[in-house]
N, C-alpha and C positions, 0 to 999 in steps of 0.2 A: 373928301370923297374920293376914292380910286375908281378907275377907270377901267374898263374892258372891253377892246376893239374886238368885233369879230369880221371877217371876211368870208361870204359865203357866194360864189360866183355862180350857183344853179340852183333853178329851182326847189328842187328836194333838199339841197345842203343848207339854203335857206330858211325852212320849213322847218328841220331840225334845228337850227341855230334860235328860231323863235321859241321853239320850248326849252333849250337848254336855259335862253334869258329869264323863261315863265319859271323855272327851278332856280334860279339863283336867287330872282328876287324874293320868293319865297324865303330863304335861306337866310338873305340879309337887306337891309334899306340903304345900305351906305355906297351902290355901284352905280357908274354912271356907263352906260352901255353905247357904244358908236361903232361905225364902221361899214361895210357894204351888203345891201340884200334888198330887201324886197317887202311887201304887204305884212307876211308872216310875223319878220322882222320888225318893223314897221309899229306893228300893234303889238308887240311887247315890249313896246318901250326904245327900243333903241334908233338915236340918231344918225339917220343914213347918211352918209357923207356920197356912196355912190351907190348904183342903182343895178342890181343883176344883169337885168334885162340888157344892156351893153353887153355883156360879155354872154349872149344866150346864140355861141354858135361852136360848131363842135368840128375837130379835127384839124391835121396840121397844114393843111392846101387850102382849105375853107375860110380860112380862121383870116386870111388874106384881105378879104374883102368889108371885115370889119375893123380894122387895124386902127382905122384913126379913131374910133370907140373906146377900142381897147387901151391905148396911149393915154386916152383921156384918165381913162378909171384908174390905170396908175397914176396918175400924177394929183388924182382927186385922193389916191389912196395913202400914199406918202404926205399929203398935205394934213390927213387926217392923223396920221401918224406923228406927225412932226408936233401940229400944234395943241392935240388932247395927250400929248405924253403918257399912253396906257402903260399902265401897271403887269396886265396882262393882256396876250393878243392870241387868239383864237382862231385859227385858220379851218376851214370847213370844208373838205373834199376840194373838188378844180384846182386838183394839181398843176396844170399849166399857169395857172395864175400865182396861186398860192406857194408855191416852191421859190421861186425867185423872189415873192413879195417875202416871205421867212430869211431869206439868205439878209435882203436888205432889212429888215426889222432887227436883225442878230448883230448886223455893224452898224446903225445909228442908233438905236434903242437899249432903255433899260431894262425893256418889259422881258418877262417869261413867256413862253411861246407852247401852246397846246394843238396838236392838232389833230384835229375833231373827225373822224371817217377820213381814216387818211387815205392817198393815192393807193392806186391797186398796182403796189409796185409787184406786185407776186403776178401781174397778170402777163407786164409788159417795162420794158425798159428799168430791170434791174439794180441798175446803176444809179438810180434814182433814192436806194434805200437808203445807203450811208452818207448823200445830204441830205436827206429829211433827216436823220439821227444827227448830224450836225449842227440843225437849223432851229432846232426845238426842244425842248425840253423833255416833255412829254408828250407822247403816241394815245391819242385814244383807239383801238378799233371796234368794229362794230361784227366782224361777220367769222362763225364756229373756227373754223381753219384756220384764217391769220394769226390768233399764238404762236402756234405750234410753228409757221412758215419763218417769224419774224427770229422766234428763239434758236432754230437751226444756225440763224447769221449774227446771234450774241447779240440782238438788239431788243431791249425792253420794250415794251407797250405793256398796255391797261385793257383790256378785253370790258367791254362795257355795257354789253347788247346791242342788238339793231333795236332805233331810236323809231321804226315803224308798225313795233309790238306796242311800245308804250301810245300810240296813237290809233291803234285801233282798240287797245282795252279797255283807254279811255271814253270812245266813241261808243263801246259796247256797254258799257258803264250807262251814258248818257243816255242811249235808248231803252236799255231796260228802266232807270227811273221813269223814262217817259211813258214807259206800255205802261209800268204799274200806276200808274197816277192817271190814268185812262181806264184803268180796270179791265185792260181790254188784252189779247196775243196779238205777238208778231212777230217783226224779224227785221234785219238789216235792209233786207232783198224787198221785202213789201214798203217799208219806209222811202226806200229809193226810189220805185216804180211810182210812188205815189206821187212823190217831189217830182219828178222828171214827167210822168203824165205818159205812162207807158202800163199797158196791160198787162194784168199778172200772166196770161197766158200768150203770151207774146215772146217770141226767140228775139233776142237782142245778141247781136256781135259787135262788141267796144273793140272801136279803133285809136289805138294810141300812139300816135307819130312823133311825142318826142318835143321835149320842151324849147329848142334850139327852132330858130329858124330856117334851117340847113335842114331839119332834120323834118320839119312841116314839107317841104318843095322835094324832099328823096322819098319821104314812106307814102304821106296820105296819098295819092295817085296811085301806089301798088297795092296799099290797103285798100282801097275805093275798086280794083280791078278785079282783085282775090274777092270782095264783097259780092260785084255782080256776078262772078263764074259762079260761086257758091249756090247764089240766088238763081241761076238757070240750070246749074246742074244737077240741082237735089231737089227732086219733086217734094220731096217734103219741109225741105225749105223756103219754097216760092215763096211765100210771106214775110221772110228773113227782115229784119231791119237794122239798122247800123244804127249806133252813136259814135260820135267823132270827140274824144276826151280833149277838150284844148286846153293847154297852158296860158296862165294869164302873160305869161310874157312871148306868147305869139299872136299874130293878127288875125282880128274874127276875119274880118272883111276877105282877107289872101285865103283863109281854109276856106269858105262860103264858097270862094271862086272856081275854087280846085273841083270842090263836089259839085258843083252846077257845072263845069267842063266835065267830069267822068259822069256822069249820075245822070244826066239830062233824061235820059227814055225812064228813069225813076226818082222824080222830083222828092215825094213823101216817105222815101222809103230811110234817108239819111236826115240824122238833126247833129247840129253842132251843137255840142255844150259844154260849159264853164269846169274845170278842172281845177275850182278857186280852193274845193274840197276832195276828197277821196270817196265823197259817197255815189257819184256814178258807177263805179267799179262794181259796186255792190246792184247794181240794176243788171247786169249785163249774165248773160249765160255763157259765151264763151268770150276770149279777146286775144285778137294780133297786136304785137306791142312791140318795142323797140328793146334794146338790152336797156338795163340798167333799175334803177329803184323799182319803176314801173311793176317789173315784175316780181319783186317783192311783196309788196302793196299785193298783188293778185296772188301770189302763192300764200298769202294769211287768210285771204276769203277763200281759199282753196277754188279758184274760179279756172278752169281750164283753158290756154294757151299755147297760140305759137310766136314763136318772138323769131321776128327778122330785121335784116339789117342792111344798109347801102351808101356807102360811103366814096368819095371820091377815088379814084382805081390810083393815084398814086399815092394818095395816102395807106389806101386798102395793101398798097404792095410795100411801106414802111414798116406799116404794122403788122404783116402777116411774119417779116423777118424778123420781129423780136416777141413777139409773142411766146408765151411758156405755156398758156392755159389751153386742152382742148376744147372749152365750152367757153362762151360769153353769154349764155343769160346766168342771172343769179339761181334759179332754184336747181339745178343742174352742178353749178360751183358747189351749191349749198350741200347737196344731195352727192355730188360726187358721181355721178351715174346721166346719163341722160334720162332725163322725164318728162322735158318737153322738148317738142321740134325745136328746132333750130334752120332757119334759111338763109344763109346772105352770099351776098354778091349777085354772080349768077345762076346761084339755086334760086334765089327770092325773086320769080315767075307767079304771075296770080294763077295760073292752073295748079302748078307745086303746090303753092301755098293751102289754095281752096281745098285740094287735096289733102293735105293734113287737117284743118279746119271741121271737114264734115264729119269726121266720126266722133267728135268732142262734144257734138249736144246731145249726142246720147249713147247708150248702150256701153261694152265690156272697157274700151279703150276709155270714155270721158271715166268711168268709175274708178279703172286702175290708175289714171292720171291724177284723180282728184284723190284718193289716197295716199301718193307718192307725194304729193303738194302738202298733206295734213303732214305726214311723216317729217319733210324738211325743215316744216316749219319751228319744230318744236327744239331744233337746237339751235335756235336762234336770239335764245336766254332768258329769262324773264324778264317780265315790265320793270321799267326802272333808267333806265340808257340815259334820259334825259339828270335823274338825281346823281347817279355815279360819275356822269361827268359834271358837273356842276361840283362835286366834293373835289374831283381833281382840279379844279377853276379853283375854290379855296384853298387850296393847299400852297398853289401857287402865288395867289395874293401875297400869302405870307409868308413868302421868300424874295421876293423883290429886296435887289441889292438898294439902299438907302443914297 
């Protein structure tokens, strides 16, 4: 039986790494799947040797305070390495992890090395590109631009789709069996409302702060403050109400805290909820969210957004010096153009914010938004990310030196 570690150190990289496992097995019977992740992972099969959720903090100041986590999950990961001798090893986005754990996979191991949504070396720190092209065999990427970025510097990759089409087509799949076998219409948007216990005529604004527990203690409090300004400043929004998207690998109990300290004078107007799936997204009329997948995930439902962001000021000031990209949310990279706000640092004030916010649940601006959103989405490749990399996972099985 061969082997096939994967290492996926974030929420979303893990998620995708559970369907890649869900296409392989399909494929063949003969792999024995380990390495690090989470639930996703988890339930496709693969034995975890370490656990995301250790390593679910973001940035290079931050990252401090979970250090002895973090030492552990290497030494849990090398140990996984050592004694299931994979055949092939699959590294899954979190580049900071992931990069050095490649370098060392390449001088004690046999295996062949993929990586799966690689680093955004095209965003920030460069110098990164030609070790990852040193460390691995093969490059998967997932997003329209990256070819064309990687081939300018003579470095191959496999262009494969974003692995977040083949999860909503699926999903869209699943519900239309479900309406017709009810005999009955609907939609995304009314199955969601339903599950969650929220009125079809009810404005909802999803608050997504961010899978990292750094990232729970910097947004929810400025997302919870842009919520109330919103709520007092748009007569037609008084009734506004909030959901608060949480990652399973942050603490209900710490979010609960946060909104009951901002929210007090509007106890009922915010609910926390489980972020185990992506069908909240689909309940929400508009959403603040952090960079990253998140907004992905929301530019597929075409749901209109502003994405901001806050990060420690001396990280903020490492990162603005090597920075190459003017945008950091995805549908704007994707799009190449700005199409939604963008706030951070010291723009990401809840009056800014609210301000951009209110003219998104309705009228000329929410509609130009949400077509610039349908527009983006569509070079984003077809369904499939999950099989196309899995045929590169074979390919490589059967080249493993003997």
């Amino acid at each position: 039986m061969k082997t096939v570690l994967l290492s996926a150190g974030d929420l979303s990289g893990e998620r995708h790494a559970g369907e890649l496992v869900r296409a392989l097995r399909n494929r063949r019977a003969d792999l024995r799947f380990v390495g690090m992740g989470g639930a996703s992972m988890q339930a496709a099969g693969v034995e975890l040797w370490a656990d995301q959720r250790d390593l679910a903090v973001g940035g290079i100041f931050e990252i401090a305070t979970s250090l002895p986590r973090v030492i552990a999950t290497w030494r849990k990961m090398l140990r996984c390495l050592r004694e299931t001798d994979p055949d092939v090893v699959v590294f899954v986005d979190s580049g900071g992890f992931n990069l050095p754990f490649a370098k060392r996979v390449r001088a004690v191991s046999r295996a062949k090395g993929l990586y799966y949504l690689a680093p955004q070396v095209w965003a920030w720190r460069e110098s990164r590109l030609h070790r990852l092209a040193k460390r691995v065999d093969r490059i998967a990427v997932i997003l329209p631009f990256e070819p064309a970025y990687y081939a300018e510097r003579e470095v191959q990759v496999d262009f494969v789709g974003h692995p977040a089409v083949d999860a909503l087509v699926d999903k869209k799949q699943a519900d239309d069996e479900a309406i017709q076998s009810r005999s009955d219409t609907g939609s995304a948007r009314i199955k969601a409302r339903a599950r969650f216990a929220i009125g079809d005529g009810d404005r909802v604004l999803g608050l997504f702060p961010g899978s990292r527990r750094n990232e729970l203690e910097r947004h929810l409090p400025i997302q919870l403050e842009s919520f109330l300004r919103l709520r007092a400043g748009e007569p037609r929004l008084h009734a506004l109400q909030a959901v608060v998207g949480l990652a399973p690998s942050l603490d209900r109990e710490r979010a609960l805290a946060i909104v009951n300290e901002v929210c007090a004078a509007v106890p009922k107007a915010v609910r926390v909820l489980s972020m185990e799936d992506n069908a909240l997204l689909n309940a929400c009329d508009v959403a603040l969210a952090k960079p990253g997948t998140i907004t992905v995930e929301l530019m597929l439902r075409a749901i209109p957004m502003v994405v901001i962001g806050r990060i420690n000021r001396a990280t903020a000031m490492i990162a603005r010096r090597s920075l190459q990209i003017v945008w950091l949310s995805m549908p704007n990279l994707i799009a190449q153009e700005e199409i939604v706000p963008e706030l951070f640092q010291k723009a990401a004030t809840p009056d800014r914010i609210a301000d951009e916010l209110a003219p998104l649940f309705e009228g000329e601006i929410r509609d130009r938004q949400i077509k610039a959103l349908q527009l983006a989405s569509r070079s984003l490749g077809a369904p499939g990310a999950a099989n196309r990399t899995a045929a590169i996972v074979e390919e490589l099985l059967g080249t493993r030196p003997a």
